[in-house]
C-alpha positions as CSV (number, residue, x, y, z in Angstrom):
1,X,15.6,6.7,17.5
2,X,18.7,5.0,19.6
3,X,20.8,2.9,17.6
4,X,19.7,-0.4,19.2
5,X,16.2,0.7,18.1
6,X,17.0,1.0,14.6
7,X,19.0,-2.1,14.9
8,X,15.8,-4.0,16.5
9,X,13.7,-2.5,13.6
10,X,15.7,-3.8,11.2
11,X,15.8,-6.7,12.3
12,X,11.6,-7.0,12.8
13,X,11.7,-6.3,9.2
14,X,14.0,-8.6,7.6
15,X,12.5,-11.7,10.2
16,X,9.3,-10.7,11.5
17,X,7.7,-11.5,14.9
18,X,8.7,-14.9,15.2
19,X,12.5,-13.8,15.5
20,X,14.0,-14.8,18.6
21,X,10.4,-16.6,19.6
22,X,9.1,-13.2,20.7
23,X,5.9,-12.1,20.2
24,X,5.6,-8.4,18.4
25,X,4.4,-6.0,20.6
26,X,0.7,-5.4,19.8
27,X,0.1,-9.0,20.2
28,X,-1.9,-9.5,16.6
29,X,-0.9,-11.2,13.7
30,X,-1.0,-9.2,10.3
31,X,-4.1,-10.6,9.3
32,X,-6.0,-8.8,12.0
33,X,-8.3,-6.0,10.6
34,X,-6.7,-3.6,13.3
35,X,-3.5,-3.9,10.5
36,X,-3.1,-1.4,8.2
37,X,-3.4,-3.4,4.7
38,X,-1.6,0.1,3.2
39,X,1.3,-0.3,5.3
40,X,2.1,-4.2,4.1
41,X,2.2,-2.8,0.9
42,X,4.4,-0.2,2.0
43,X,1.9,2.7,0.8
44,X,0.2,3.8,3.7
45,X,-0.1,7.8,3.1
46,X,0.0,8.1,7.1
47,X,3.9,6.8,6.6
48,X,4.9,8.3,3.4
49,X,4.0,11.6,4.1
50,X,4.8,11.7,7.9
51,X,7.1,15.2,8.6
52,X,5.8,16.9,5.7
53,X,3.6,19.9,5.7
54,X,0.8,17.7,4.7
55,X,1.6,15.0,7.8
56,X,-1.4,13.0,8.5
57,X,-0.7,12.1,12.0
58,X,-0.8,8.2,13.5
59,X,-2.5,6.1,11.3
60,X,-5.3,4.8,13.0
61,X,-4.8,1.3,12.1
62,X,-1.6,-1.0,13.3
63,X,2.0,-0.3,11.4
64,X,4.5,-2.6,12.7
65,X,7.8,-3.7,10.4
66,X,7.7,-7.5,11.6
67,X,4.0,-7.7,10.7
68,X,5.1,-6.6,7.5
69,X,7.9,-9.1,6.9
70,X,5.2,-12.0,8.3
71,X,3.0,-10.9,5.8
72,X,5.4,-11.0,2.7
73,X,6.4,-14.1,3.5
74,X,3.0,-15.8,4.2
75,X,2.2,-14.6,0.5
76,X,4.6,-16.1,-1.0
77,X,2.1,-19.2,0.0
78,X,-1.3,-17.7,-0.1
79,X,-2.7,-15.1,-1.6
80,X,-4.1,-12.5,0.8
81,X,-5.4,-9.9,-2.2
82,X,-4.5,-7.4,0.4
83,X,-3.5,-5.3,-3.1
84,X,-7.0,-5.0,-3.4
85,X,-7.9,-3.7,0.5
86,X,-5.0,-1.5,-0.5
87,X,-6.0,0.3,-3.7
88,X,-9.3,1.5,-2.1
89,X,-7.7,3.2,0.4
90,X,-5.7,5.1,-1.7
91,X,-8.2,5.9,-3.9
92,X,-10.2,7.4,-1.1
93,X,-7.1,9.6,-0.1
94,X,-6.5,10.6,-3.4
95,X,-9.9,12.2,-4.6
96,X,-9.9,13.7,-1.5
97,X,-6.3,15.7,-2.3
98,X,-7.8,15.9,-5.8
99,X,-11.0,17.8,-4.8
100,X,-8.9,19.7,-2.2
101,X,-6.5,20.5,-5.6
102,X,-9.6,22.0,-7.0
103,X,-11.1,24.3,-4.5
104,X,-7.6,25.6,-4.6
105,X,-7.9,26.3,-8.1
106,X,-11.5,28.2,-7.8
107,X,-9.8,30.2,-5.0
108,X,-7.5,31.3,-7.1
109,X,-9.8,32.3,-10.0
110,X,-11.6,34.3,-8.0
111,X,-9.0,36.2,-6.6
112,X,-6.4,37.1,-8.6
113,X,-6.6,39.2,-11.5
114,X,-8.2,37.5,-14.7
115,X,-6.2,37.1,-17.4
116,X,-6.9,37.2,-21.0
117,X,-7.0,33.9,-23.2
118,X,-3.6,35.3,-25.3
119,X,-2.3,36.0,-21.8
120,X,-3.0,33.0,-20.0
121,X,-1.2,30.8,-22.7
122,X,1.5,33.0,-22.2
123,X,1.4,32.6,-18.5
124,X,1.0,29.1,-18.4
125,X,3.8,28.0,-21.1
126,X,6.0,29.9,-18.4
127,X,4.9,27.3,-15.8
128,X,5.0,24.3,-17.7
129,X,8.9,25.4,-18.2
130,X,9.5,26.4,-14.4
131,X,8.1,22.7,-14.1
132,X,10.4,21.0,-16.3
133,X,13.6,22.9,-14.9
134,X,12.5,21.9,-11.4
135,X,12.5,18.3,-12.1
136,X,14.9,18.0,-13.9
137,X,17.5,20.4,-11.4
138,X,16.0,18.1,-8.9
139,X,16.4,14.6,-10.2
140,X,20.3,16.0,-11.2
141,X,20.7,17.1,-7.7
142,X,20.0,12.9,-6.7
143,X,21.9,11.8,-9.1
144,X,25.4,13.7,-8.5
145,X,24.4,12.7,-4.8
146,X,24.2,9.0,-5.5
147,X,27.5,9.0,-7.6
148,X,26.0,9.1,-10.8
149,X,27.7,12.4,-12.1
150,X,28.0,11.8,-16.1
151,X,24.0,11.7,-15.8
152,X,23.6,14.3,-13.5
153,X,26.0,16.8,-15.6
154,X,23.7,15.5,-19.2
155,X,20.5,16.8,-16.8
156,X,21.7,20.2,-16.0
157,X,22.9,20.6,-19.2
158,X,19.1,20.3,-20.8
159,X,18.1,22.6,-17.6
160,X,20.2,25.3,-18.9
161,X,18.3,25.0,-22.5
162,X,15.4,25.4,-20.4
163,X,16.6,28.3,-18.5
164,X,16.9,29.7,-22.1
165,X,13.4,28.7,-23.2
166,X,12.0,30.5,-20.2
167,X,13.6,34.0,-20.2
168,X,12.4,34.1,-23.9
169,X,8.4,32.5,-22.4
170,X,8.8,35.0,-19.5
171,X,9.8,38.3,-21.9
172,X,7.0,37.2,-24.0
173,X,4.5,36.9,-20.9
174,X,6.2,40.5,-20.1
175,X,5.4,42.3,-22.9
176,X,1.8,41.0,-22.8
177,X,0.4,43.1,-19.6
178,X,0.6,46.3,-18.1
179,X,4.2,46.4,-15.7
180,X,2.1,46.7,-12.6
181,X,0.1,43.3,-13.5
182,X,2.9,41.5,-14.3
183,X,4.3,42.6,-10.8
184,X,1.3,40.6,-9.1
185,X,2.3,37.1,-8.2
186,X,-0.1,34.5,-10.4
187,X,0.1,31.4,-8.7
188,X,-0.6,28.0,-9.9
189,X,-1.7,24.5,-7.9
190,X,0.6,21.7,-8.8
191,X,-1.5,19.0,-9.9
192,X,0.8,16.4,-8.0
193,X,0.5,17.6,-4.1
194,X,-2.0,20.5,-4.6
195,X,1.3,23.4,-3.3
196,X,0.9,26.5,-4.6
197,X,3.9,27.3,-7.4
198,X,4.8,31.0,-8.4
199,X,6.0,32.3,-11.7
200,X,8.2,34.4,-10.1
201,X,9.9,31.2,-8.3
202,X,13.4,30.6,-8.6
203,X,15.0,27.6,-9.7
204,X,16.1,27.1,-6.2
205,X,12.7,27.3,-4.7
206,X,11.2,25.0,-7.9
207,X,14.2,22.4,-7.1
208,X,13.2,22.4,-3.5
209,X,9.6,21.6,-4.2
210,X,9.7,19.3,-7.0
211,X,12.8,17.4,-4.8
212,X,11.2,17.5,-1.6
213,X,9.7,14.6,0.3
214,X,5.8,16.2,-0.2
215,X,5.7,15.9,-4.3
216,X,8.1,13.1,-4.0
217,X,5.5,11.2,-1.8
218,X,2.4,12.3,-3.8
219,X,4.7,10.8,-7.0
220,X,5.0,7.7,-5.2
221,X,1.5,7.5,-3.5
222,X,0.3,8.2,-7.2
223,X,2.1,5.9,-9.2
224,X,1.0,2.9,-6.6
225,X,-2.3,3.4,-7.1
226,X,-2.0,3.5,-11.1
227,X,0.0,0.0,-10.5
228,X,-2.7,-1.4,-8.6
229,X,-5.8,0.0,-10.8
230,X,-4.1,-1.7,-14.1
231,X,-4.5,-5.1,-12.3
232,X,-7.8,-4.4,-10.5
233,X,-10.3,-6.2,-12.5
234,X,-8.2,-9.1,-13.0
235,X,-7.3,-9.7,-9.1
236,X,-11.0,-8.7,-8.1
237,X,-12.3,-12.3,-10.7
238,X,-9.0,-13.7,-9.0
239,X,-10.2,-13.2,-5.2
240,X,-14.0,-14.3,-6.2
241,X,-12.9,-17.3,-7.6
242,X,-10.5,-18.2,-4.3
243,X,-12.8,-17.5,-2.0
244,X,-15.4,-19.8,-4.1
245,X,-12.7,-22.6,-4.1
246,X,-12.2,-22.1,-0.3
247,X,-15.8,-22.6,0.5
248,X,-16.0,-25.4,-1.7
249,X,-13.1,-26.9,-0.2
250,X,-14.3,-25.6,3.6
251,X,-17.7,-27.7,2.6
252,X,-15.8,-31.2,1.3
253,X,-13.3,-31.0,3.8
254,X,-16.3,-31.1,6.8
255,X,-18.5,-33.2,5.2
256,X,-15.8,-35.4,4.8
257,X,-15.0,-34.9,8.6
258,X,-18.4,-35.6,9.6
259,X,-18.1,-38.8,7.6
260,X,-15.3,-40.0,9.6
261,X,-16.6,-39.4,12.2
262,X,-20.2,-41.7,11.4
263,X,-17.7,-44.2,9.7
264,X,-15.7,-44.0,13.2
265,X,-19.2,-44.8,15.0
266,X,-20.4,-47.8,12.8
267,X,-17.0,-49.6,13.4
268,X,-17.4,-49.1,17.3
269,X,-20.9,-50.2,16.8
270,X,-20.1,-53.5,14.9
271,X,-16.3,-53.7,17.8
272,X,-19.0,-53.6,20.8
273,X,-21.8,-55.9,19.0
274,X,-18.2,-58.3,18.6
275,X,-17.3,-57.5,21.7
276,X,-20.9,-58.6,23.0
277,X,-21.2,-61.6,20.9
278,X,-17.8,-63.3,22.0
279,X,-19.3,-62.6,25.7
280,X,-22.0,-64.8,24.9
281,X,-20.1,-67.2,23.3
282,X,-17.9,-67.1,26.4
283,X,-20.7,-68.0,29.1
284,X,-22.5,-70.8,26.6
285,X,-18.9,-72.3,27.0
286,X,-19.1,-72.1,30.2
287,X,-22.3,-72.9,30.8
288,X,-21.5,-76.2,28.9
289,X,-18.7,-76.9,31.0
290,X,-20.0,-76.6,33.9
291,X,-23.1,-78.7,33.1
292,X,-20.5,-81.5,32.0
293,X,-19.0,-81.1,35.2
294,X,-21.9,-81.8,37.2
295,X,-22.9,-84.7,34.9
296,X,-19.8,-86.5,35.8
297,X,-20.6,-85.8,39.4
């Protein structure tokens, strides 16, 4: 993207399509259903996960920035419960990764090697710490990145406990199986973004994942949808009783139109039966006069 693309794009977003009176360039307004509801909301899965090994492609639906900024500033006056439209797409998208998460856990039982109940403890206590040191190594790597270095050095300090924690998890899982077992790479699903996570990883690798822009955008898709679940019943009553204050208001508001309207006809009614008895009042006058007039005669 040129620079005077990005400059035009930041500028849809902060003023929307009325900037400039131009018209945005699919010709709707955000309230069309061609509009992704996701992407007002900023949590369309299409965008957050775009470049990532799980990219969805184009959304099918409309993403445009100044749409975006026309719609949060038309809420700010009217309640659009797109939140709602919102939270069912993402739950859709999200069983979907979850079942996907499981079939890629019943592949995995049933081809690697089983392990015992002792072992499997063993196993998955080493995991749990790769997970932690991953995180953590990750979120320290941000934080030294964004200038925040006290914090960052605390965080790698409890990474190297960790580090300690898992030689002493993985010698344990060692000792527990034959060398030539423990040689085979058990892999685990992350429950996040459904990748595939080694216990022979290295911190690098586990930094990389739990850092990258796939688990970070699960994270985020995730926590969204928690958000918008907690409020779900409450906005749901909310929308049912707008849209039952609407109609009532749609039904007053005509009748009252019609109303006018039949008051409007009765007072030209009673003008023209005026107008028409002033007329006649007009030619008895002059009927009058001009029998007067010939009386004189």
């Amino acid at each position: 993207m040129s620079a005077h693309d990005q400059m035009r794009a930041m500028l849809d977003q902060l003023m929307g399509t009325g900037r400039n009176g131009e018209n945005n360039k699919f010709h709707v307004k955000f309230n069309d259903p061609r509009v992704c509801k996701s992407f007002l909301l900023s949590c369309c899965p299409h965008e957050i996960l775009s470049s990532t090994r799980m990219d969805l492609g184009e959304c099918p639906k409309i993403h445009d920035l100044a749409l975006r900024a026309d719609f949060e500033k038309a809420q700010q006056s009217k309640d659009y419960f797109y939140d709602l439209d919102a939270m069912e797409h993402l739950q859709a998208f999200i069983s979907d990764c979850d079942r996907r998460t499981e079939s890629a856990k019943q592949r995995l039982a049933e081809t690697q090697e089983e392990l015992s109940a002792e072992v499997a403890v063993k196993a998955n206590n080493v995991h749990e710490l790769q997970e932690q040191i991953g995180q953590k190594l990750a979120k320290a790597e941000q934080l030294g990145a964004e200038g925040f270095v006290e914090e960052s050095m605390k965080l790698m300090e409890e990474v190297d406990e960790l580090r300690k924690k898992k030689l002493e998890a993985e010698q344990e899982y060692r000792n527990s199986m034959p060398a030539s077992s423990y040689q085979q790479q058990k892999l685990r699903v992350c429950e996040v973004c459904s990748a595939y996570l080694g216990i022979h990883d290295n911190d690098r690798r586990l930094a990389d994942h739990f850092g990258g822009k796939l688990h970070l955008g699960f994270i985020k898709i995730r926590e969204k949808l928690t958000e918008l679940e907690k409020t779900a019943e409450k906005r749901k009553e909310e929308r049912k009783r707008a849209f039952k204050d609407r109609e009532r208001d749609d039904d007053y508001y005509g009748g009252r139109r019609y109303r006018e309207h039949y008051v409007g006809g009765r007072e030209l009614d009673r003008r023209s039966r005026r107008h028409r008895s002033k007329s006649r009042e007009r030619r008895d006058r002059d009927k009058d006069r001009n029998r007067d007039k010939d009386r004189d005669r």
